[in-house]
C-alpha positions as CSV (number, residue, x, y, z in Angstrom):
1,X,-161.5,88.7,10.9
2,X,-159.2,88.9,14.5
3,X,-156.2,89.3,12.1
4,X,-157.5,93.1,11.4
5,X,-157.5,93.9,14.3
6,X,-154.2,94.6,16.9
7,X,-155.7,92.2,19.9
8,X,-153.2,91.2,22.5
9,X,-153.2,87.6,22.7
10,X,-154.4,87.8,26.8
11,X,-157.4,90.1,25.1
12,X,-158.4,87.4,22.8
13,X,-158.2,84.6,25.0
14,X,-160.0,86.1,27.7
15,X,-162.7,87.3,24.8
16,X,-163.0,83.8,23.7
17,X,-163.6,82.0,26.8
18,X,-166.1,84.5,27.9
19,X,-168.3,84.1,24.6
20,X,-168.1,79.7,25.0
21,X,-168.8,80.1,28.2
22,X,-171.9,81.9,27.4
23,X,-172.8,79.6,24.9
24,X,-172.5,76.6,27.4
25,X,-174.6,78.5,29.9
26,X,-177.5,78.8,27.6
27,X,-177.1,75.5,26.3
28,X,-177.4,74.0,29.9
29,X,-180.0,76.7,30.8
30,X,-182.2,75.0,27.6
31,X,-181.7,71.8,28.6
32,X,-182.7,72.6,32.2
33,X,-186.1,73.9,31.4
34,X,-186.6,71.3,29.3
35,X,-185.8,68.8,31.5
36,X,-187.8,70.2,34.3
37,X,-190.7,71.6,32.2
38,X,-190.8,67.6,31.0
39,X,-190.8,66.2,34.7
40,X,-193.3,68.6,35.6
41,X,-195.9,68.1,32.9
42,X,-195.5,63.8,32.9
43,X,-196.4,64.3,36.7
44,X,-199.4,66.3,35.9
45,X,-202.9,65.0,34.9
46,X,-204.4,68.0,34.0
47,X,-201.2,68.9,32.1
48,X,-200.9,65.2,30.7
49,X,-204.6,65.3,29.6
50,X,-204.1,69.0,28.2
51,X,-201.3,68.1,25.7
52,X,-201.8,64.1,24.9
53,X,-205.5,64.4,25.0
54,X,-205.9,66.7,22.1
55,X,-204.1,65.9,19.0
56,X,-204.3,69.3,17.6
57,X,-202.9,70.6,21.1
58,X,-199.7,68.2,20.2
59,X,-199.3,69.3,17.1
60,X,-199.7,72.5,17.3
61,X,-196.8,72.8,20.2
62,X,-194.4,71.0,17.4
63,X,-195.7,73.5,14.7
64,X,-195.0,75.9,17.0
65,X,-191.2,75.0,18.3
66,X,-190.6,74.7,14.3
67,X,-191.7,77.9,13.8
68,X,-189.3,79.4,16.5
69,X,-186.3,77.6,15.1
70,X,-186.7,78.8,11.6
71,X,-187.1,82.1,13.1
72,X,-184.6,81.9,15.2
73,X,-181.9,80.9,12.3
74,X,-183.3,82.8,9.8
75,X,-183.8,86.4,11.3
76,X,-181.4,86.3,14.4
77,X,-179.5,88.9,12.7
78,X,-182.7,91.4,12.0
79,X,-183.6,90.5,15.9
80,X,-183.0,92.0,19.0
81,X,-180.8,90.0,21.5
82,X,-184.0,90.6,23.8
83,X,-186.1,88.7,21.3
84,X,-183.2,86.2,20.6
85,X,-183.4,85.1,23.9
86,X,-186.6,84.5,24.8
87,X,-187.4,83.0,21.3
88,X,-184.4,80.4,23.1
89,X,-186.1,80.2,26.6
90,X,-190.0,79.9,25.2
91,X,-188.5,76.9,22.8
92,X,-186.6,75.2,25.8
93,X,-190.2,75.1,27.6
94,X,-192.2,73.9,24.4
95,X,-189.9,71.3,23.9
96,X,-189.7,70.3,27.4
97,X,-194.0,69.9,26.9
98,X,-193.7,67.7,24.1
99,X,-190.7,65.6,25.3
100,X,-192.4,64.9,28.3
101,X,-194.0,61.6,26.6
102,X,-190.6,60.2,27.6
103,X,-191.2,60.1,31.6
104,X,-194.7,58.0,30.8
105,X,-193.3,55.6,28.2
106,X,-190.0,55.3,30.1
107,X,-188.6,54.1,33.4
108,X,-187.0,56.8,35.9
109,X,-183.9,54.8,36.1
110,X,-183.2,54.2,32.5
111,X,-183.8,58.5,31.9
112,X,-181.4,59.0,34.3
113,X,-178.6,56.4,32.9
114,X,-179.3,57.6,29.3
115,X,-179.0,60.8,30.2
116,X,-175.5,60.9,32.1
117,X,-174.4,58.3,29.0
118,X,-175.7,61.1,27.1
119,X,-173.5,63.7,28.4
120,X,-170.4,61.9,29.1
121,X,-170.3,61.4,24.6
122,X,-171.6,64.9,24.2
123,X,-168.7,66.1,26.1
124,X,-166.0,63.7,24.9
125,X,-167.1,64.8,21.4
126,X,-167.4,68.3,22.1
127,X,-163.5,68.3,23.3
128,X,-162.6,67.0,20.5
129,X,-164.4,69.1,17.9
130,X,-162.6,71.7,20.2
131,X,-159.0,70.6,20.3
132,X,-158.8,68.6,16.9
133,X,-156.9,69.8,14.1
134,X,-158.5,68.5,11.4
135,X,-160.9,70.5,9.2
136,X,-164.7,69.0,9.8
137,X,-166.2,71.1,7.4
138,X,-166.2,68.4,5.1
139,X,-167.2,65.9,7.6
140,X,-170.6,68.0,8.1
141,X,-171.7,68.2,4.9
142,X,-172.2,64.2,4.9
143,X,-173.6,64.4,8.4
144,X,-176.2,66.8,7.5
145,X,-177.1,64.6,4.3
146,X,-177.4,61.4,6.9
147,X,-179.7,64.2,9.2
148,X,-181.6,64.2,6.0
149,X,-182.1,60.7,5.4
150,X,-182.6,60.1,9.1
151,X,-185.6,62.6,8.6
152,X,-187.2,60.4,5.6
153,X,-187.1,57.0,6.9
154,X,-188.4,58.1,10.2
155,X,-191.4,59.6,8.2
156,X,-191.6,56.5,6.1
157,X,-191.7,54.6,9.0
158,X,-195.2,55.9,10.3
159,X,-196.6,54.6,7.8
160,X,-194.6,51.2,8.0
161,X,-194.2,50.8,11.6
162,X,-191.2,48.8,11.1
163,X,-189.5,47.8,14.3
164,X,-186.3,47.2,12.8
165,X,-186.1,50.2,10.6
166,X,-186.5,52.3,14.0
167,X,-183.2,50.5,15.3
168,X,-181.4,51.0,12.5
169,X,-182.3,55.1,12.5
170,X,-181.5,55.3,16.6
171,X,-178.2,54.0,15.7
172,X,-177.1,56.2,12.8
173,X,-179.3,59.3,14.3
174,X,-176.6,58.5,17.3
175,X,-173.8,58.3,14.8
176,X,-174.6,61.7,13.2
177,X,-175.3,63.7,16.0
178,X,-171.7,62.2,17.8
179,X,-170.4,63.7,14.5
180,X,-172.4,67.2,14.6
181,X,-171.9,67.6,18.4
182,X,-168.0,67.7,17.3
183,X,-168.3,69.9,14.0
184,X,-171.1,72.3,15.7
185,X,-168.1,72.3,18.5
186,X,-165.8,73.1,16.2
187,X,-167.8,75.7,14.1
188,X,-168.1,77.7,17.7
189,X,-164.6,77.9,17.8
190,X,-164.0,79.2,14.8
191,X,-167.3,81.8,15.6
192,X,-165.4,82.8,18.7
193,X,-161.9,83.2,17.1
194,X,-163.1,85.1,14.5
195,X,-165.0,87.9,16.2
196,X,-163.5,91.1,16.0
197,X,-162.4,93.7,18.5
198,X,-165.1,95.8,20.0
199,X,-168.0,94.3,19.0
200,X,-171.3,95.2,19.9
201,X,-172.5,93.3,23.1
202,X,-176.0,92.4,21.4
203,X,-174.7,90.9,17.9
204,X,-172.5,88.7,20.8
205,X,-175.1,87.7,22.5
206,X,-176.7,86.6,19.8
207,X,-174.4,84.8,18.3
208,X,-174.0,82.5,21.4
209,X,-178.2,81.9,21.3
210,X,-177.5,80.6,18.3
211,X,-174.2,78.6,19.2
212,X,-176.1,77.4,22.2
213,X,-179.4,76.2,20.3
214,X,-177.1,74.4,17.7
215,X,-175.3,72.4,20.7
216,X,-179.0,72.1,22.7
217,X,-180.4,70.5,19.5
218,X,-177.2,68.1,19.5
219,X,-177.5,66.9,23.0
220,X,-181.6,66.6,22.5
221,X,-181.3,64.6,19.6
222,X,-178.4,62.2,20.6
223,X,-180.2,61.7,23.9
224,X,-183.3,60.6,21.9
225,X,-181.5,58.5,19.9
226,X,-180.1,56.7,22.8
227,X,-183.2,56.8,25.0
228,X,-184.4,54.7,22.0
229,X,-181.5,52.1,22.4
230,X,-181.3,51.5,25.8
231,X,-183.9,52.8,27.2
232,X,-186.2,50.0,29.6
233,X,-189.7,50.9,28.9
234,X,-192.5,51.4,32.3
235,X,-193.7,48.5,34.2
């Protein structure tokens, strides 16, 4: 922990902001190839054909992106930051493939409105999870419990097609990642605070891949979420 360590207080802050801000420039590198990586394949035919035509295609580009997470959160620590990082970069762009369903069932207008409601809450709950006092520890043990239900009745819901169920999951999916944008927020801080003198540039770098894959997965989700509330479907 810092308090082992004799770190001027100028030293720390200086190492703290340097490690969010790397986390916030992957984070907004993901979403960025996602986003255009979406655009690109919805305004594609051959691309469109290539990923929606062929079920096994689809859903083998999910299997895929699931595979990478797990990966990424279970053996960050045996990987290089090399490996880290692409393993973040390759998953931006599969996601951005599948996601791009949104720009054909979608209007423009109501992406772009979503989106900028989207990251006006991500960031007012992301200052808060930053500056608050209280302890959300707590607080994210029940959100990840109502992730886990969110998980089940969307499943159930394939099979049940109920259009009412689906509203009722896009608003608590919104509630619980508001909640997780703040506690994952707030976990970073304590990551960054808690890093000791010296340490090795790699095992940094990786630790803000995964800091930034836990916010990009926030931002994703509660822009789903919303997308499903307000969005205006095509003409």
């Amino acid at each position: 922990m810092l308090g082992s360590y004799s770190v001027s207080r100028p030293s720390m802050e200086v190492m703290v902001n340097d490690f969010v801000r790397s986390v916030y420039n992957w984070m907004c590198i993901g979403l960025a190839l996602t986003g255009f990586t979406a655009f690109y394949v919805s305004s594609s035919e051959t691309m469109r054909q290539l990923v929606f035509g062929n079920q096994l295609i689809f859903f083998g580009l999910i299997i895929a992106e699931l595979i990478m997470v797990f990966s990424l959160v279970s053996r960050v620590k045996r990987m290089s930051a090399g490996t880290a990082t692409s393993l973040f970069v390759v998953y931006s762009v599969l996601n951005g493939v599948t996601l791009s369903f949104i720009f054909l069932v979608y209007a423009s207008a109501s992406i772009v409105s979503t989106f900028f409601i989207c990251a006006a809450t991500f960031l007012a709950c992301s200052f808060y999870g930053w500056t608050t006092k209280k302890d959300l520890t707590s607080f994210g043990g029940f959100l990840l419990m109502g992730l886990f239900g969110i998980i089940i009745a969307s499943v159930v819901n394939i099979f049940i097609q109920s259009t009412v169920m689906q509203m009722m999951v896009s608003y608590i999916g919104v509630f619980v990642f508001v909640g997780l944008t703040a506690y994952d927020t707030q976990k970073l801080k304590n990551m960054a605070l808690s890093q000791p003198a010296g340490l090795d540039g790699a095992v940094i770098r990786k630790g803000a891949i995964m800091g930034a894959l836990s916010l990009y997965l926030d931002f994703i989700n509660l822009f789903l979420f919303l997308l499903r509330i307000l969005g205006q479907g095509r003409d």
